[in-house]
C-alpha positions in Angstrom: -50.5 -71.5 -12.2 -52.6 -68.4 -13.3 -53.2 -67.1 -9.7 -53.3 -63.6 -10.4 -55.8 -61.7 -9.2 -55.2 -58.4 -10.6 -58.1 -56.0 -11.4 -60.4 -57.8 -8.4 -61.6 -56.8 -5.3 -62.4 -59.1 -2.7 -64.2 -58.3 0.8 -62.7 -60.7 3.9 -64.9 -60.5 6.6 -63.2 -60.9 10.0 -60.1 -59.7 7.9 -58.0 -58.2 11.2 -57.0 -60.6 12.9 -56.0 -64.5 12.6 -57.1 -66.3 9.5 -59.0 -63.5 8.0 -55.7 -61.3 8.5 -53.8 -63.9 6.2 -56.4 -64.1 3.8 -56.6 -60.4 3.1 -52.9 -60.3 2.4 -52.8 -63.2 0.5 -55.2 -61.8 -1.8 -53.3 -58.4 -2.0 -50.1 -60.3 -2.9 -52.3 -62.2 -5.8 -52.6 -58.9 -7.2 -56.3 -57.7 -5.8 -57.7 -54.7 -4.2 -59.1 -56.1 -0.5 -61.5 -55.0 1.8 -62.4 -56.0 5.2 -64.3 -55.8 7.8 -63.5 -55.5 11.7 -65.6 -55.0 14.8 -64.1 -52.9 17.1 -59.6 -53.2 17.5 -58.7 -50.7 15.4 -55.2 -51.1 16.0 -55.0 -54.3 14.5 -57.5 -53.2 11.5 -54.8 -50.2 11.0 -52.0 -53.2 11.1 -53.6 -55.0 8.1 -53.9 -52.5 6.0 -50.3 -51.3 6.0 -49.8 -55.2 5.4 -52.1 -54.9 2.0 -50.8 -51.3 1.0 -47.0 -52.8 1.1 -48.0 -55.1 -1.4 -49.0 -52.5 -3.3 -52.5 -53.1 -3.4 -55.3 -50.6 -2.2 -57.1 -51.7 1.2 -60.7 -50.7 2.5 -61.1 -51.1 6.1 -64.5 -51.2 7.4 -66.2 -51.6 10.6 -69.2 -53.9 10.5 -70.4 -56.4 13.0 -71.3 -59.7 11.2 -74.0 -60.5 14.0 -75.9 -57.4 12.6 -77.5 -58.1 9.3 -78.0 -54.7 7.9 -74.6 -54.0 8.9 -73.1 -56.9 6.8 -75.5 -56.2 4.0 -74.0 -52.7 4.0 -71.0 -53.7 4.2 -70.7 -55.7 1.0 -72.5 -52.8 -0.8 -70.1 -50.4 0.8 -67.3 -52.3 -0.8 -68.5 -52.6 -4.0 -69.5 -49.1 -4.3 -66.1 -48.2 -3.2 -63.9 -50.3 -5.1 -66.5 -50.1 -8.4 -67.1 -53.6 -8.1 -67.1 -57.3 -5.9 -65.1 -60.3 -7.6 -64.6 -62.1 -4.2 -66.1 -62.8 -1.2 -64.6 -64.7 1.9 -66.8 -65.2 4.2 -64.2 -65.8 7.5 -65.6 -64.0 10.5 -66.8 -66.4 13.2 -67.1 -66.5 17.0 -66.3 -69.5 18.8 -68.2 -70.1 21.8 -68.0 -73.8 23.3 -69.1 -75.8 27.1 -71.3 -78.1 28.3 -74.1 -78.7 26.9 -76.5 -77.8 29.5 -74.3 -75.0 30.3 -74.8 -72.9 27.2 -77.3 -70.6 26.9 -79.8 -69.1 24.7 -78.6 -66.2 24.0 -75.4 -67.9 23.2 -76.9 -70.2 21.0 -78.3 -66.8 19.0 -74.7 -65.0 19.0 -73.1 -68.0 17.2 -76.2 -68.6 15.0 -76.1 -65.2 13.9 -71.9 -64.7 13.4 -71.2 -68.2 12.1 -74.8 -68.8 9.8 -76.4 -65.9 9.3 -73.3 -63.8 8.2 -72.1 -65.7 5.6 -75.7 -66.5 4.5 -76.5 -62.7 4.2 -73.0 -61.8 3.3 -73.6 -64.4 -0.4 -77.0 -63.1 -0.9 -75.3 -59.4 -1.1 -72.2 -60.4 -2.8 -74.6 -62.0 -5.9 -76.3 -59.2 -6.6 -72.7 -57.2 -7.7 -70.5 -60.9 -8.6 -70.0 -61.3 -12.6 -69.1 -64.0 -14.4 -65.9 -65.6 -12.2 -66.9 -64.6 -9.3 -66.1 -66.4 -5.8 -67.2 -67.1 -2.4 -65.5 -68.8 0.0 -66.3 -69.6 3.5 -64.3 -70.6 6.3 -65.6 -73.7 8.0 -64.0 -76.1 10.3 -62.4 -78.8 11.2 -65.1 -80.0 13.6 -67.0 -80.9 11.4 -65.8 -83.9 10.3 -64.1 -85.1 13.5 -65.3 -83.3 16.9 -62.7 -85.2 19.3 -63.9 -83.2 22.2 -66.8 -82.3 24.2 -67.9 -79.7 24.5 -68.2 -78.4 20.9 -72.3 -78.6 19.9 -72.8 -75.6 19.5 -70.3 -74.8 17.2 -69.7 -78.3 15.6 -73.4 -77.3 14.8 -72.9 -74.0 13.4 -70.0 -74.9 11.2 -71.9 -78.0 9.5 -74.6 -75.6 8.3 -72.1 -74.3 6.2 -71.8 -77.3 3.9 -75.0 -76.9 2.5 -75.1 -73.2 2.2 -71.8 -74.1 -0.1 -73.3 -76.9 -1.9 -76.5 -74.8 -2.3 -74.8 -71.9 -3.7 -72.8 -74.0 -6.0 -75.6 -75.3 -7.7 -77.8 -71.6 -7.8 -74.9 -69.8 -9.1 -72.8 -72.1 -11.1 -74.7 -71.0 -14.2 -74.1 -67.4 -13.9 -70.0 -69.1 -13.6 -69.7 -68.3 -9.7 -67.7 -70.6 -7.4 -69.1 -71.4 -4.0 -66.7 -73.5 -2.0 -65.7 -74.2 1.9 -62.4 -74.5 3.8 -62.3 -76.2 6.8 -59.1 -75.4 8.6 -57.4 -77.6 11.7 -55.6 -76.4 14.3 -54.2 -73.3 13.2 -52.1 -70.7 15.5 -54.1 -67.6 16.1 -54.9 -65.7 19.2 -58.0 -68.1 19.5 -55.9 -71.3 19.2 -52.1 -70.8 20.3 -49.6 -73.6 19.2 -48.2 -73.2 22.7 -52.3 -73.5 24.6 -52.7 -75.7 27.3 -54.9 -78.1 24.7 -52.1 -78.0 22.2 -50.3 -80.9 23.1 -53.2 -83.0 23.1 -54.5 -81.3 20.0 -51.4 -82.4 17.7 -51.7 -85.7 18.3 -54.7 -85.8 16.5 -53.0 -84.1 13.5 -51.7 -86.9 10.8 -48.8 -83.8 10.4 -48.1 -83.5 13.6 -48.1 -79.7 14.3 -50.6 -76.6 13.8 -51.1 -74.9 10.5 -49.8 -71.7 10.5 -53.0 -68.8 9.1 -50.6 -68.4 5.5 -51.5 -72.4 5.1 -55.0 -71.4 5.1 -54.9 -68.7 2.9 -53.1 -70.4 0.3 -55.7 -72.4 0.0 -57.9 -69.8 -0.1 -55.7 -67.8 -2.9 -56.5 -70.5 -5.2 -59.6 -71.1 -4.6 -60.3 -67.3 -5.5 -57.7 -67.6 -8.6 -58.8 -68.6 -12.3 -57.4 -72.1 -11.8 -59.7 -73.1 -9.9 -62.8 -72.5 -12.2 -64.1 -75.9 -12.5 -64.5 -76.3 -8.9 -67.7 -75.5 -7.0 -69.5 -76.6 -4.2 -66.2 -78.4 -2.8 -65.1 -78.8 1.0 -61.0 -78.7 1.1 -60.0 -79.6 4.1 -56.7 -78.0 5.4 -56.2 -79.6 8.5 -52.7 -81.5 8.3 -54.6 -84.8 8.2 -56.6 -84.1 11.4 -60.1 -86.2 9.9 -58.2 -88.9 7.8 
């Protein structure tokens, strides 16, 4: 498999934690320069990057909150500055912000809007203006979206479906300049927002053809081939790693 990635940089948003956190070392282990972004916990942004330098890659660090535009706009143009180019783009940050229906409010509504849709919408449109020919962008979806089992999840069932057509829509406006756009929808995957040991775990797995949570290193693999030569021909593609959660 040609999954090296040496001589790229890639930007993970949402890299400190979680899935992005996995993703930004899996990169680094490929062989690419990362950046990402945090919002605030230092501590764990200081954590990753000791995680990317032991791999012997070099790691930028930068704080940006994806619900502001300009900030995520500068971020990207930060990175590419900084690292004298942009070869990848994972678009990972997300909140998740569930309830009743008539429970959720406006403001809310705008908070997930802005994180889950606007980011990564914003976050593309900056990344193509410094991508080349083999470039990729890859955003982290969901698992709700093709099966939402619970109530409950509207708002960000909702969010996360908008994120198929941003991918199919990139996939066709950049697949002649030889750009990638594709989606991975995790399952159940044990983070801090979704613990293998939560009080909906037990329930969750038995929805899971597998039988157990993914652990974030599932995810990234998925994500390291997606950003790696091999996967050239593929565009505008939803892979779903979710242990068999929609079959």
């Amino acid at each position: 498999m040609e999954t090296t990635l040496d001589g790229k940089v890639a930007l993970v948003t949402g890299g400190s934690r979680g899935i992005g956190a996995a993703v930004a070392v899996r990169l680094a282990r490929q062989g690419a320069d990362v950046a990402f972004t945090f919002r605030s916990d230092k501590e764990q942004a200081d954590a990753v990057t000791a995680r990317i330098r032991a791999e012997g890659r070099r790691a930028i660090p930068v704080c940006a909150d994806s619900a502001d535009p300009g900030a995520v706009v500068a971020a990207v143009d930060q990175v590419a500055e900084t690292g004298g180019r942009l070869d990848i783009l994972v678009n990972n940050a997300a909140v998740f912000i569930v309830g009743p229906l008539e429970e959720l409010t406006l403001e809310q509504f705008d908070q997930t809007v802005a994180v889950n849709v606007r980011a990564p919408f914003v976050a593309s449109q900056a990344a193509a203006r410094h991508l080349g020919a083999g470039g990729r962008i890859i955003t982290i979806g969901s698992n709700m979206v093709g099966r939402t089992v619970f109530p409950g999840f509207a708002l960000y069932s909702m969010s996360k479906t908008a994120l198929t057509g941003l991918t199919k829509a990139l996939g066709r406006e950049l697949g002649p300049r030889a750009i990638t756009v594709n989606l991975v929808n995790p399952g159940a995957t044990d983070t801090e927002m979704n613990p293998a040991d939560g009080p909906m775990a037990g329930t969750i797995r038995d929805f899971i053809a597998l039988g157990h949570y993914a652990d974030p290193a599932d995810i990234a693999a998925a994500v390291g081939f997606l950003a790696s030569p091999d996967s050239r021909y593929l565009t505008g593609a939803t892979v779903n790693v979710d242990g068999g959660f929609t079959i």
